[in-house]
N, C-alpha and C positions, 0 to 999 in steps of 0.2 A: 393584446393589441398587436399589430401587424408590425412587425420588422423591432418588437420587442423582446425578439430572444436572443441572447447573446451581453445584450446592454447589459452595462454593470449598473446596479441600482445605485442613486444620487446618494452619498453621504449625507448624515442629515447636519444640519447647520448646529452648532452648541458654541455655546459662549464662554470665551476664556477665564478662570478663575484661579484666581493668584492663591500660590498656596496659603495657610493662617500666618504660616509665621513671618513673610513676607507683605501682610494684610494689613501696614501699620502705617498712619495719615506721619507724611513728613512733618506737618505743622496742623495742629487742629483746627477748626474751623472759628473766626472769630469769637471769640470765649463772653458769656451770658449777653448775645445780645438781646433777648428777650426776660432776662432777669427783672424783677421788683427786689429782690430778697436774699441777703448773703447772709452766710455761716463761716466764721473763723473758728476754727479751733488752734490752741496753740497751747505749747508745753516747751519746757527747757532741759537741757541736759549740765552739763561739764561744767561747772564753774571756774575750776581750775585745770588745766589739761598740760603734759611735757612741752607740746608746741601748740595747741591753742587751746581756746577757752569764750566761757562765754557762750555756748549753743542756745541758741533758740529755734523752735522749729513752728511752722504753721501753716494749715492748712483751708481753702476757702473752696464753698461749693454754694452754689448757687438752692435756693431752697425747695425748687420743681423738682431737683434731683435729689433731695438729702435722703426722701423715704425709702425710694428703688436702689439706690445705692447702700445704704446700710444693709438694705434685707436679703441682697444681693453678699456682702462680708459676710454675715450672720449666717447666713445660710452654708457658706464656705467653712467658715466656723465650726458647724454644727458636723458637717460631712468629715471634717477632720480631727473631732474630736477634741476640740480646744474648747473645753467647758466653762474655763476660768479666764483672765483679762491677758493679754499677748502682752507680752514686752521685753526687750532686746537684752534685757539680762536672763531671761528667761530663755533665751535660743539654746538650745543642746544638740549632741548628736544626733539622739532618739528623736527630738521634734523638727529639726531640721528640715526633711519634708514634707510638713503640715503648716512652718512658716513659709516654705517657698509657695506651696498653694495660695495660699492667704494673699501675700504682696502677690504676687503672680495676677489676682485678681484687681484690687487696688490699683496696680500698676496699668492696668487695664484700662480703670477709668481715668487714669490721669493721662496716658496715649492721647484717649478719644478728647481730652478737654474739657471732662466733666468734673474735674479734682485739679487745683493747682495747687503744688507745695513748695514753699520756701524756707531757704534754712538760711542764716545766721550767725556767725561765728568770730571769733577776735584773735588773729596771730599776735601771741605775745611778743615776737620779734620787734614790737613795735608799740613800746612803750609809752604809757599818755604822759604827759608834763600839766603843770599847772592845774591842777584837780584839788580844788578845796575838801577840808574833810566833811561837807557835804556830799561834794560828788563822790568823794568814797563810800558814803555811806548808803547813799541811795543811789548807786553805779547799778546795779543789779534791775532796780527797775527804767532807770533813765535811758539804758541798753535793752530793753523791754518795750519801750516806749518808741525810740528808733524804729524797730524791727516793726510795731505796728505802721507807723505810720510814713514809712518807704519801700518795706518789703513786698508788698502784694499789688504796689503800681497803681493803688486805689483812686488818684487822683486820674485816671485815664480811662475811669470806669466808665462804657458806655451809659449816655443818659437817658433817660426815662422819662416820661409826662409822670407827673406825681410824685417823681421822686426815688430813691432808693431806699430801703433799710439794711443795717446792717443789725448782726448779732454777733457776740464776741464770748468765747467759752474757753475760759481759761482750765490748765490743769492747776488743783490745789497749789494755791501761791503761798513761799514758804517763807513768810516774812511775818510781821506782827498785822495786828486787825488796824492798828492806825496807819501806818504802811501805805498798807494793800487799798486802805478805801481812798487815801490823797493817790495814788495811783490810777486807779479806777477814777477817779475826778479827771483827771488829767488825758487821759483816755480819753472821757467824756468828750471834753473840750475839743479835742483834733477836728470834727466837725466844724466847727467855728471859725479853724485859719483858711486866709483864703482860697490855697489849692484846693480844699476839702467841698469848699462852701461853692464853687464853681461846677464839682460833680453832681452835686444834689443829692448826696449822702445824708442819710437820719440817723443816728444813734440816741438810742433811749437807754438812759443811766439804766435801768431796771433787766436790757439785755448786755449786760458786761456782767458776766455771772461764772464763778467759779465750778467747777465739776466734778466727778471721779471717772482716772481714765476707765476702770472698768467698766461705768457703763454707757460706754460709747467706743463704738469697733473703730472708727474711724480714729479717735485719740491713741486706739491701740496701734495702731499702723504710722501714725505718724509718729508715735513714740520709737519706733521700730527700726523707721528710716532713721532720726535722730542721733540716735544710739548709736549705729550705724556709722555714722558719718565721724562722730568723737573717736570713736573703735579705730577708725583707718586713719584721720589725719593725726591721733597722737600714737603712732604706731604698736596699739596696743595688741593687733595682729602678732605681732614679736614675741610678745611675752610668753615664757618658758617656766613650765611647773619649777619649783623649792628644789635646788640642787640638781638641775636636769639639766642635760641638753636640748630635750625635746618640748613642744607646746604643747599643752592639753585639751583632751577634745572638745573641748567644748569650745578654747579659743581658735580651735580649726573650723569649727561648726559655724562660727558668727564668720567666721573671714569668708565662709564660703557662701553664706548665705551674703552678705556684704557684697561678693564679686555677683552675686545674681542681681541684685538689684542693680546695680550701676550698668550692668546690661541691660537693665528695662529702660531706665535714662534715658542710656547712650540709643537706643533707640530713634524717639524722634528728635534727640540731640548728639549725633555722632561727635567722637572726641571729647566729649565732656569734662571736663577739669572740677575737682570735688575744692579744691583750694586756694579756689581763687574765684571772684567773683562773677558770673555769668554775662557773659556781652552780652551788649544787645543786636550783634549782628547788624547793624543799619537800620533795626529799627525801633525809633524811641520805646514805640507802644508793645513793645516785647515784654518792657517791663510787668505787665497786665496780661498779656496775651500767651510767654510761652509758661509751656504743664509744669513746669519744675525750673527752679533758680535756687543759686548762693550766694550770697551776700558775705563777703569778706570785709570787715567790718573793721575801718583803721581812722581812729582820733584826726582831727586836723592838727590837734598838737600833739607831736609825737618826735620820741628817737627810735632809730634802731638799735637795737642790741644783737649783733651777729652770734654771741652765745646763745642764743635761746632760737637758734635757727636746726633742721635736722641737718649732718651731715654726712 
């Protein structure tokens, strides 16, 4: 074309794209609003810990997602060689970057808001009063029973035409069969009070069903975080082999894999505090809505005991 030589040819137009590791939603997008159908899984850890106790952990995924999401782990799984079931005693040197793979993926989906996990826990600093030797005895599930039914914000569940179901998939509960099934009754029931009965939640006695974390990647992973979480608030990062000065690798291997996860977290939660219970930031429905929360979990009747505090 005429009075076309010289010109510098136009740049072509391309669209900016944020790098991956910058690619991460501040806050996920309203969490199942098109859900019918929840999956809890849940397992425990510490019973007894230096400075707390009491872990429970759990995790809730809406049921559109539960089949591309496991096959999605599994597959993770499979490329890393992890044949047998994951879990946080299990971490080593040697496997070390084969569990960072794994959560590195998980953590993924709990970013995007397709996984929210909640954990649970009790600072002994803060001793309970008045506890019959009932609640002694049945502390273990009554503290079980708590964690279902405040920790997942379930009363703020978007609603449905028809209704919600939920399913609930315990890991092996390590109490007696008469226990576990008044337990499981009482479960039942949370449906029935009236927070519950305002979301339109279902629960069918028949899905409150026990499990093996083996098999299911998902129970391995949150078994993982869990672990996890006891590992660092009872300083067990500390601990130093029989007559050393020094840790052994394997308790360097969980600290390090530990400080990798709380980066996935701190993510769409900057700042994040493992020890204390999760604001809600200004907004009620956080409770439901953000990927990950803790639950610092303190008696209304209670003393402190500044012995039992770290110093």
């Amino acid at each position: 074309m005429k009075g076309s030589a010289g010109r510098r040819p136009a740049k072509p137009r391309t669209r900016s794209v944020r790098p991956a590791s910058l690619a991460v939603r501040e806050r996920p997008p309203a969490y199942g609003a098109h859900e019918k159908e929840y999956i809890i899984f849940c397992d425990e850890s510490d019973r007894e810990g230096k400075y707390y106790s009491n872990f429970y952990g759990g995790l809730i995924i809406g049921a559109s997602q539960y089949m591309r999401i496991n096959a999605v782990l599994d597959k993770v799984k499979q490329e890393q060689h992890l044949f047998g079931d994951v879990k946080w005693e299990k971490v080593s040197e040697q496997y070390l970057p084969k569990y960072v793979a794994l959560m590195r993926a998980f953590f993924a989906e709990v970013t995007a808001g397709n996984v929210k996990v909640r954990i649970m826990f009790r600072q002994k600093a803060y001793r309970p009063t008045g506890l019959t030797c009932e609640d002694y005895e049945m502390r273990y599930f009554k503290l079980y029973y708590q964690f279902i039914k405040h920790a997942f914000g379930l009363a703020l569940v978007p609603r449905m035409s028809g209704g919600i179901r939920l399913r609930l998939y315990f890991d092996r509960l390590p109490e007696t069969r008469e226990k576990t099934e008044m337990f499981k009754g009482f479960i039942h029931a949370i449906q029935t009070t009236r927070t519950f009965a305002a979301s339109g939640i279902t629960l069918d006695r028949q899905d409150i069903t026990e499990v093996r974390t083996r098999d299911h990647v998902l129970l391995q992973c949150l078994d993982t975080v869990l672990g996890s979480m006891a590992f660092r608030l009872n300083d067990k990062h500390k601990q130093k082999l029989p007559g050393s000065r020094i840790r052994g690798r394997r308790t360097r291997a969980k600290e390090a894999l530990y400080r990798f996860m709380l980066g996935e977290i701190r993510g769409p939660l900057p700042g994040f505090n493992i020890g204390v219970t999760t604001g809600s930031r200004g907004d009620p429905a956080s409770r439901w809505n953000q990927p990950y929360r803790h639950w610092c979990f303190q008696p209304k009747a209670s003393v402190f005991d500044g012995e039992l505090t770290k110093r």
